[in-house]
C-alpha positions, 0 to 999 in steps of 0.5 A, a space after each residue: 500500500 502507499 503512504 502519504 505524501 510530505 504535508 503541504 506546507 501551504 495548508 492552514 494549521 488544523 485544516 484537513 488535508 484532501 488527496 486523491 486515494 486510490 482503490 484496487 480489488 480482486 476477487 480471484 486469483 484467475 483475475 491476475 490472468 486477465 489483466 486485472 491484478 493488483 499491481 496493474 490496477 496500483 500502476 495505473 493509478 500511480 501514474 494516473 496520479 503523476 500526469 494529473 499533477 495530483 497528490 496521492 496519498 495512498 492505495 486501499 487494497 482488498 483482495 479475494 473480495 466480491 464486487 456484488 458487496 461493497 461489504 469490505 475492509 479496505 472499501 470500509 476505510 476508504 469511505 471513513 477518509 471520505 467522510 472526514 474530508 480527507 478525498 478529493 478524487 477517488 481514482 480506480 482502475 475500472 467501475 468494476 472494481 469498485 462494485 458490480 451492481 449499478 444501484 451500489 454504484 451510483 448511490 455512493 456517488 450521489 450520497 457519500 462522493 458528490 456531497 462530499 466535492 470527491 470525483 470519481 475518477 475511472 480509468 479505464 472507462 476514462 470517467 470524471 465525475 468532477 464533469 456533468 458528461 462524467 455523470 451521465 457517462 458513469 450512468 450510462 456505463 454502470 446501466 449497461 453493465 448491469 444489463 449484461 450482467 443479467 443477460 448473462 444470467 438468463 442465458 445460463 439460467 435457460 440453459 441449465 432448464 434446458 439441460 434439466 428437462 433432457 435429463 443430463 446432470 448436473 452436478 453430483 448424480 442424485 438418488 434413483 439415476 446413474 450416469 452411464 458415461 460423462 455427458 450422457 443423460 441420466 437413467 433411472 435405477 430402479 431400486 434407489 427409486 423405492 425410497 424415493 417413492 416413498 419419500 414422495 408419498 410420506 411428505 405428500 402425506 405431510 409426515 415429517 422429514 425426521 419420521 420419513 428418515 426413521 421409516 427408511 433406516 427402520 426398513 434398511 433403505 439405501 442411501 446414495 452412497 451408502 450414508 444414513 437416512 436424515 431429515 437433511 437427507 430426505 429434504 433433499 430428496 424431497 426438494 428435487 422431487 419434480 426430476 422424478 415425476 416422469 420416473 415414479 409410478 404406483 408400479 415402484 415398490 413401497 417400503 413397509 405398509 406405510 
């Protein structure tokens, strides 16, 4: 992190100091691959602030931290110094470092930055906010983003619908399918569908998760993977139910005579 600078002897005794403050943040180290490391974003930053003539007075650093929170310990300290009047200009390598949700973004430049006389400056997007066109840009920018963010997530989510209705797995095989080859769809198995029948029907029948485990350890019925029956376990089963719906039949055998 860099330090401050030599006082400024033209400023009046007791007077508090404002200077441009850095901030840089990754939340991964896979981002040191795709340009965005913190000593990049600490570079540009420095030599930011020696061609703008300003004076920096440090680089508040947080690491392995998300971008959807502005819940973090250097961006904390950071709006302590804006608060006190200690920042003239906040300087970041890119909006996204900063925050990933628009919402965040512009509320602490309409609440904590703009009250306060601090430009927010963003390098990348070369964005001012000391200027009404750095607003507007800044709005426009952080509203795209956001979009695309969300474009992003629709198309994933469609796609793993997509995946789910064909069968195909998802993570770990669940309880009354297999696998038989990777990338293959999932096939059922008979025998794990009994205790998943009978899940079904008990719960249905609003009997409790922890009773529904008793009957099925009571029974000797198998786990996934060889586990013990709990309601954590049968809660599971339970909340994925609608993978099994075209699989269950009344022709699945039922466990004791409940």
């Amino acid at each position: 992190m860099l330090r401050g600078a030599t006082p400024n002897p033209t400023a009046p005794a007791g007077a508090t100091r404002r200077q441009a403050w850095g901030y840089c943040r990754v939340s991964t180290e896979g981002q040191v691959n795709e340009g965005v490391s913190l000593e990049m974003q600490r570079t540009r930053i420095v030599a930011h602030c020696v061609a703008a003539g300003l004076e920096l007075g440090g680089v508040l650093v947080d690491e392995g931290a998300s971008g959807k929170t502005l819940d973090r310990p250097a961006f904390a300290a950071l709006l302590e110094k804006v608060r006190a009047g200690e920042v003239s200009h906040l300087i970041i390598y890119k909006l996204d470092r900063l925050t990933r949700r628009t919402r965040d973004l512009l509320g602490l430049v309409e609440d904590e930055l703009k009250p306060r006389g601090v430009a927010l400056v963003s390098l990348s997007e070369a964005i001012d906010t000391g200027s009404a066109a750095g607003v507007m840009v800044l709005t426009m920018l952080g509203a795209l983003a956001q979009m695309e963010r969300e474009l992003i997530a629709e198309r994933t989510s469609a796609a793993l619908a997509h995946k789910r209705s064909r069968g195909d797995r998802l993570g770990t095989t669940p309880l009354g399918f297999r696998t038989p080859e990777a990338g293959a769809p999932m096939v059922p198995v008979a025998a794990e569908l009994v205790p998943v029948q009978h899940i079904v029907r008990r719960r249905t029948a609003g009997v409790p998760f922890r009773a529904i485990a008793a009957e099925l350890t009571a029974a000797g019925a198998p786990t996934k993977r060889g586990g013990r029956w709990d309601a954590t376990t049968v809660r599971k089963v339970w909340l994925g139910r609608d993978r099994y719906a075209a699989v269950l039949s009344e022709n699945v055998p039922k466990i004791g005579a409940a």
